[in-house]
C-alpha positions in Angstrom: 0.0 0.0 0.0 1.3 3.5 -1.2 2.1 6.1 1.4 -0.8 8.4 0.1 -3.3 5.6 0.8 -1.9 5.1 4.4 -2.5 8.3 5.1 -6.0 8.8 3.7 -6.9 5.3 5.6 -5.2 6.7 8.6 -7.2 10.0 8.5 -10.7 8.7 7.6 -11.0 5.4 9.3 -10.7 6.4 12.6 -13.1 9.2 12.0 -15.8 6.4 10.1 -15.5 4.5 13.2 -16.2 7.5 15.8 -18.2 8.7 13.9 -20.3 5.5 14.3 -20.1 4.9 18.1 -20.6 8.8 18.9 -24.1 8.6 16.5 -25.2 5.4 18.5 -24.1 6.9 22.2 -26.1 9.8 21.2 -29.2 7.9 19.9 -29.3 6.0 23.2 -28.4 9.3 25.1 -31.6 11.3 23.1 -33.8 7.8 23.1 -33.7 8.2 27.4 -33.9 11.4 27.8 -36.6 12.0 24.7 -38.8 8.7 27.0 -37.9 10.3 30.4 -39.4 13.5 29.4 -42.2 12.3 27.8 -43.3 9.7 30.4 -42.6 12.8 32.9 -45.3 15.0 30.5 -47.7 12.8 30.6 -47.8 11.7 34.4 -47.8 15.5 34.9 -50.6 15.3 32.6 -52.5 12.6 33.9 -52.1 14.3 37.5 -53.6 17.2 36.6 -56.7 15.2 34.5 -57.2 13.1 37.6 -57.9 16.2 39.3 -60.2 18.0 36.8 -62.2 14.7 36.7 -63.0 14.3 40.1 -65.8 16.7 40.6 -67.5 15.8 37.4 -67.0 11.8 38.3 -69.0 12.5 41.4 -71.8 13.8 39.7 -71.6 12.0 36.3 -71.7 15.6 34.4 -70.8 13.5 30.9 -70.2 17.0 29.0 -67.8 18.4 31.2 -66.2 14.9 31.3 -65.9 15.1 27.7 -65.0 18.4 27.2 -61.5 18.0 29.9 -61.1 15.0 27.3 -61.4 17.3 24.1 -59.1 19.3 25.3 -57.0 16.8 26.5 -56.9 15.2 23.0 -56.0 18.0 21.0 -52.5 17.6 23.0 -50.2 16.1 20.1 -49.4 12.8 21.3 -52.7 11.8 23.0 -54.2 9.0 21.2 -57.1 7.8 23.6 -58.9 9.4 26.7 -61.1 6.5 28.6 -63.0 7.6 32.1 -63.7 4.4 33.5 -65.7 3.0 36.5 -64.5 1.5 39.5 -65.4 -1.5 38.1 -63.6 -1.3 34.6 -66.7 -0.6 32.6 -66.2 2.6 30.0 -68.5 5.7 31.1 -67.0 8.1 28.6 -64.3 8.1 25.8 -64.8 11.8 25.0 -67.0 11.3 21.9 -71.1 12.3 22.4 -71.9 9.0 21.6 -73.3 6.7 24.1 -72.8 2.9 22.4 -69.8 2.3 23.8 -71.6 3.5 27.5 -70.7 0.6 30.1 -68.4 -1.2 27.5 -65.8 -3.8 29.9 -62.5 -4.2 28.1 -60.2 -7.6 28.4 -57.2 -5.1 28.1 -54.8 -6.7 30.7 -53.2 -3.2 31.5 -56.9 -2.2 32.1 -57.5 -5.2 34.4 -54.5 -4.5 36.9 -55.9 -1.1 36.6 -59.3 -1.9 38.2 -57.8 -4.1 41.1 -54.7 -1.0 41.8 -55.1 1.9 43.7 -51.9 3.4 42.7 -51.1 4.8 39.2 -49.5 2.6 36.7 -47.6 3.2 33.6 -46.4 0.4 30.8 -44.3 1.0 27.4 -46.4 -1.3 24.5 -46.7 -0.8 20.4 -45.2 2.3 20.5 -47.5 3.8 23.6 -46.9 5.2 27.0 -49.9 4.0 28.6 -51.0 5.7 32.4 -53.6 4.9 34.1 -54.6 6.4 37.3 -58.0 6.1 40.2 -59.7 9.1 40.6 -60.1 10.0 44.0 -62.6 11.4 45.9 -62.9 10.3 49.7 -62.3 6.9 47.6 -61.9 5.3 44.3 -64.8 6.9 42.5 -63.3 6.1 38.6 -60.5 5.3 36.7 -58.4 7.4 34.1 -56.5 5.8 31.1 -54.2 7.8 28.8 -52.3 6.7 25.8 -50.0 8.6 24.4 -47.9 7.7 21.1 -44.0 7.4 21.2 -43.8 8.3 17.5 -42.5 11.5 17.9 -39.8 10.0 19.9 -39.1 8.0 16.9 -39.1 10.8 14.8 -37.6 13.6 17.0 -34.4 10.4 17.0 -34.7 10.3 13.3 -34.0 13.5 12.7 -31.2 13.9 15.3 -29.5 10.9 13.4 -29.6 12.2 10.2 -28.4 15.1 11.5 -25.5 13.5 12.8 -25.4 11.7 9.6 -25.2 14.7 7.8 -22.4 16.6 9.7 -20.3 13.1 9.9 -20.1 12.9 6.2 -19.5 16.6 5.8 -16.5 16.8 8.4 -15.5 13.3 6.7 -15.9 14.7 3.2 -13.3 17.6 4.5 -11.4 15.4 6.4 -10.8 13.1 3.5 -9.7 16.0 1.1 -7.3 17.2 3.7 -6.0 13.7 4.3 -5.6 13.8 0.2 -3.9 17.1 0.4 -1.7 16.4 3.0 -1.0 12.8 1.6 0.4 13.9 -1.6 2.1 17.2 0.6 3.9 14.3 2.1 4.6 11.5 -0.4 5.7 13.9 -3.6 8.6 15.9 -1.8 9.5 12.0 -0.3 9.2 10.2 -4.0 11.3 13.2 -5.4 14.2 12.7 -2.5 14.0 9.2 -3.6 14.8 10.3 -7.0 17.5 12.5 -5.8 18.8 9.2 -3.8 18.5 7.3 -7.0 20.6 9.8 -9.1 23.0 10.0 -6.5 23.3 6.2 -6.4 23.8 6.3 -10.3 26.5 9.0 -10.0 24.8 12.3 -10.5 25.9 13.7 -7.5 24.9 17.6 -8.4 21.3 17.7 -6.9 19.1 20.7 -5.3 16.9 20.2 -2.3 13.7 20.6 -2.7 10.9 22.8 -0.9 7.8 21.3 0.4 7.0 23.5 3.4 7.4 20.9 5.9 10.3 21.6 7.6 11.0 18.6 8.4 10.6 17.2 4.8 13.1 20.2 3.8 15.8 19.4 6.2 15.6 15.7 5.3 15.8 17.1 1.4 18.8 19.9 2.7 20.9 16.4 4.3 19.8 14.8 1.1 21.5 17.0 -1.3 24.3 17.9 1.2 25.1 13.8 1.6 25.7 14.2 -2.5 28.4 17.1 -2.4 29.8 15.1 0.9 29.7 11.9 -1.4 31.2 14.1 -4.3 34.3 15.2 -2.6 35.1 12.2 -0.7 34.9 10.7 -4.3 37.5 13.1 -5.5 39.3 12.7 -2.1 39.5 9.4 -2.4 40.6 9.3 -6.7 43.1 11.7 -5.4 44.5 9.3 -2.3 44.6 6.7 -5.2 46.4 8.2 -7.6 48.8 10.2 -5.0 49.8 7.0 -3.4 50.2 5.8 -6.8 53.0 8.3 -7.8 54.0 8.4 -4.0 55.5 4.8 -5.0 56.8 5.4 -7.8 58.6 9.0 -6.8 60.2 7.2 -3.6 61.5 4.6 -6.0 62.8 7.5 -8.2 64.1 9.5 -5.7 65.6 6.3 -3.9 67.6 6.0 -7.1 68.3 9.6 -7.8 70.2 10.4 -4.3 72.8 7.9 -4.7 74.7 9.6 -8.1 73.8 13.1 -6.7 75.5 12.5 -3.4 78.3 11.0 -5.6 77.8 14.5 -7.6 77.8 16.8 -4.7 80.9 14.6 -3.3 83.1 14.2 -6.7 82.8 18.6 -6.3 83.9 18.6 -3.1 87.1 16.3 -3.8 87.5 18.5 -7.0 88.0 21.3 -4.5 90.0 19.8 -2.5 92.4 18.2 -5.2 92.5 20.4 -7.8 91.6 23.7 -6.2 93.2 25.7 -9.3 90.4 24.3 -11.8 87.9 25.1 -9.5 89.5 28.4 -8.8 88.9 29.3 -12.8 85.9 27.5 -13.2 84.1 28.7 -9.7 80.8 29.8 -11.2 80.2 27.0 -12.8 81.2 24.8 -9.7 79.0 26.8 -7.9 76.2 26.1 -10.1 76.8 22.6 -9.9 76.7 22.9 -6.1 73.3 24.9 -5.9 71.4 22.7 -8.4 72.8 19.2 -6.5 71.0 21.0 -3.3 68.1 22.0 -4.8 67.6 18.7 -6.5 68.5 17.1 -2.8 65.9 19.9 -1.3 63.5 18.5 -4.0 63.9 14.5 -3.0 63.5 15.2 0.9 59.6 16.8 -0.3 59.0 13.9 -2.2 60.3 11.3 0.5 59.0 13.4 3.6 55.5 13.5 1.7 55.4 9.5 0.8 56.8 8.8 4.2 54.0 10.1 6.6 55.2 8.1 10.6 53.3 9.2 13.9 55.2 11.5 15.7 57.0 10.5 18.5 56.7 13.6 20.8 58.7 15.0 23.5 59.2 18.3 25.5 61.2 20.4 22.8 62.5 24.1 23.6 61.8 26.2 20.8 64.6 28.5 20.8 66.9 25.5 20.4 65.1 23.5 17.9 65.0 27.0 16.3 68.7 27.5 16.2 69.4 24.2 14.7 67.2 25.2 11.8 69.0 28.0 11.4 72.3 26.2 11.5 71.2 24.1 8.4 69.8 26.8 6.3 71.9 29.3 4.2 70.2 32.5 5.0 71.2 35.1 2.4 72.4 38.6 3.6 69.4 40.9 2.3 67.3 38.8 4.9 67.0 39.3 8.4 65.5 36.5 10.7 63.9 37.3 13.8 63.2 35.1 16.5 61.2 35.4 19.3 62.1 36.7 22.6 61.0 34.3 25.0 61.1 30.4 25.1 58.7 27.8 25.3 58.3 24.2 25.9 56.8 22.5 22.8 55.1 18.7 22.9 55.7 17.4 19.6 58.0 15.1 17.4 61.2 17.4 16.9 62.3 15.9 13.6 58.9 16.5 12.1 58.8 19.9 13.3 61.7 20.7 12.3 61.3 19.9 8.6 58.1 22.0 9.1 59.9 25.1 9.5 62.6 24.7 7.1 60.4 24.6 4.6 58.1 27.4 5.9 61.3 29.4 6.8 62.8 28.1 2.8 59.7 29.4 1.2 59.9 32.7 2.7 63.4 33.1 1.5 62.8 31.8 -2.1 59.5 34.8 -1.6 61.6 37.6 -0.9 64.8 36.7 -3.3 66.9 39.2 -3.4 65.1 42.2 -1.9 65.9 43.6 1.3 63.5 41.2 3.6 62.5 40.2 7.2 61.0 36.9 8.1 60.0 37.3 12.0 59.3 34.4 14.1 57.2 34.2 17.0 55.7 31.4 19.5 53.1 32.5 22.4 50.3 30.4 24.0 46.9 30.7 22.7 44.4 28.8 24.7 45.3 25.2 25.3 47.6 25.3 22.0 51.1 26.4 21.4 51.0 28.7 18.7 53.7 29.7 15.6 54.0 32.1 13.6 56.4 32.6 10.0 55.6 35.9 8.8 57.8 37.6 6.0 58.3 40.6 4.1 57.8 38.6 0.4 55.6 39.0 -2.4 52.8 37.1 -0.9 50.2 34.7 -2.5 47.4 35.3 -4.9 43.8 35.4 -2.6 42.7 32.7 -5.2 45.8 30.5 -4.6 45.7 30.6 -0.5 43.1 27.6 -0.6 44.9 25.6 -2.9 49.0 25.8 -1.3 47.9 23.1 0.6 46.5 20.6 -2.1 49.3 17.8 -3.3 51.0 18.8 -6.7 49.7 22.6 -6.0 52.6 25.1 -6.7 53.4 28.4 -7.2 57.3 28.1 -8.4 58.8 27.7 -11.2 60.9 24.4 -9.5 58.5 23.7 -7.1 57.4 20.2 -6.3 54.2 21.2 -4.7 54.9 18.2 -2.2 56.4 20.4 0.7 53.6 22.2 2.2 51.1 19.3 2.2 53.7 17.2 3.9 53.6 20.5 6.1 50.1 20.1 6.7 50.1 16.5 7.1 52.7 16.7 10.0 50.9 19.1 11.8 47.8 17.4 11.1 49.3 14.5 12.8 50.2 16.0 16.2 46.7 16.7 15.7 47.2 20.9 14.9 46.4 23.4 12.0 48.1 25.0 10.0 47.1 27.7 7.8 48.3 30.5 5.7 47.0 34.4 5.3 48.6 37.5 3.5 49.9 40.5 5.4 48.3 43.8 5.7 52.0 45.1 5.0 53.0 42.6 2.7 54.1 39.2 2.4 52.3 36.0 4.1 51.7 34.8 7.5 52.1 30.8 8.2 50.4 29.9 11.6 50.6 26.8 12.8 48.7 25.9 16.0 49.7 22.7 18.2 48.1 20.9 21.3 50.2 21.3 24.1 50.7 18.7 26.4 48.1 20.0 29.2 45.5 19.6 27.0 46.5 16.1 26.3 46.9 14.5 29.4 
């Protein structure tokens, strides 16, 4: 069964069946309380007769008799008026006939009548029947009324359609609601599960759609959201595929590449030291040779520190002398000031890793400013439960559209860039579980800040 019909079924059916029980409890309810009122009429009514009949009874005046009966008959309801004697037998019926004068009647309700001296009152073919003694001193006569329960009937009949009539209106609007509401809910649902079918088919580009029901539009929002999620893990994961891919074959390369470089950069070095006169006359091109054996080196470490992600194994590192060993290894040229900060810290984190962190941050800003007058400042300071770094220089900065993208594998900026270094960057610091992120200066240049748990916030 579709949604639509649930709903509809849902909606209507439990109204049908209350519907049905309410229009019986009523019928019931009106029934007793249309009968109570009516045997309370004509008791009332009786009561008074009995007492209007009493004076004429005693002197047998048959026109006043009939006339209280006339009256009496014109009452709607009233079917019969009998005056009877003590004895049972008919003195008047309220007509001016006489025939039926001393007429006895086999009626059983009749016969208790004669023997009771109390009133009596009996529900038969659709009649309230009363009888009571008339009373003067003693039982002088008896009074019968019969009054018809046909109104009843029909005062019931009416109320039921009534209620007939008002169940199959508020079911008639109930049911076109329910049909509104029904296809309110089921055609925003049938179209997410068109959305969920594209998605499953690869067309991961889908809007959310509006149905007014907020939750229904939510559901759609996560929908659509689940197929840009699905479309960038997707890309995520060709990329992870297809970088671990060249990751192999680059360490491979680069494996095989550092041994006749190292006996490159050494075969210049015994040159100098052998035959220091060719060198001498040949120095720029030595010198050459020197800077691109480094450069290729510099180039191999990105590629091997990118393919050869480890979990850092951290310790309590001062940064001021983790900082001057960087230094130590780097060739800082003479246009370029480095300033460091003023005050130490302790840092928890793998002091190899971070170390290769901020040569190439600290290498990038060098290569940035080239051979303008520069400054690349330093700094360290807590910030909250992190130890935070800062790289700032005085370079050309980075294009606003390219800030996003340094971080991306094969992403690069230089002309001999690898586009390795800064994601193996952000993959160390991702590691000690930090960020790192990159924004230009209001005076120029860029600003690398890299934020790191500290060990407080660990333990």
């Amino acid at each position: 069964m579709k949604l639509n019909q649930k709903i509809i079924l849902i909606s209507i059916i439990p109204l049908i069946i209350s519907t049905s029980v309410v229009t019986v409890i009523i019928t019931e309810m009106t029934n007793d309380d249309l009968l109570d009122s009516s045997i309370s009429h004509i008791k009332s009514l009786c009561e008074l007769t009995e007492n209007q009949m009493r004076n004429p009874m005693n002197n047998l005046d048959i026109d006043q008799m009939n006339e209280i009966i006339d009256n009496l008959e014109n009452q709607e309801g009233i079917i019969q008026v009998l005056v009877l004697f003590p004895d049972g037998r008919l003195l008047t019926d309220g007509t001016n006939n006489d025939f039926n004068y001393g007429t006895t009647f086999e009626d059983n309700f009749i016969q208790k009548s004669i023997v009771s001296s109390e009133e009596l009152l009996i529900l038969e073919n659709n009649m309230i029947r009363v009888s009571k003694p008339i009373i003067l001193h003693e039982k002088i006569g008896i009074l019968v009324l019969d009054y018809s329960t046909k109104n009843i009937e029909k005062s019931i009949q009416i109320s039921i359609s009534n209620i007939v009539i008002t169940s199959i209106s508020i079911i008639t609007i109930v049911g076109i609601s329910a049909i509104y509401l029904s296809k309110s809910i089921s055609l925003p649902i049938l179209k997410m599960k068109k959305n969920v079918e594209l998605i499953s088919k690869g067309e991961i580009r889908i809007e959310s759609n509006k149905s007014g029901i907020t939750e229904l539009d939510e559901l759609s929002k996560t929908i659509a959201e689940l197929g840009i999620k699905i479309e960038k893990y997707q890309k995520e994961l060709v990329k992870k595929e297809r970088l671990s891919t060249i990751g192999e074959m680059a360490a491979r390369i680069t494996h095989d590449l550092r041994n006749p470089l190292t006996t490159i950069k050494n075969s210049i070095e015994i040159l100098k030291i052998k035959k220091p006169e060719i060198v001498k006359d040949n120095q720029q091109y030595f010198d050459m040779m020197h800077d691109a054996a480094s450069r290729m080196n510099h180039q191999i470490d990105e590629v091997l520190g990118f393919v050869k992600i480890k979990q850092p194994e951290k310790t309590n590192v001062k940064f001021q002398e983790l900082l001057s060993k960087i230094l130590e290894t780097i060739e800082v040229p003479n246009n370029i000031e480095i300033k460091k900060p003023k005050e130490d810290h302790t840092i928890w984190c793998d002091s190899i890793q971070l170390q290769n962190v901020l040569i190439n941050l600290i290498l990038n800003s060098i290569q940035s400013i080239g051979n303008d007058q520069g400054k690349i400042t330093i700094n360290l300071e807590k910030e909250d439960e992190s130890d935070k770094i800062t790289i700032e220089d005085t370079g050309s900065g980075i294009p606003e559209s390219s800030l996003e993208l340094i971080f991306e594998p094969l992403y690069t900026t230089k002309q001999n860039g690898t586009g390795l270094g800064l994601v193996s960057c952000k993959n160390i610091i991702e590691s000690h579980k930090g960020k790192i992120y990159a924004q230009n200066s209001s005076k120029g240049g860029v600003i690398f800040t890299i934020l790191i748990p500290s060990l407080k916030e660990k333990e």
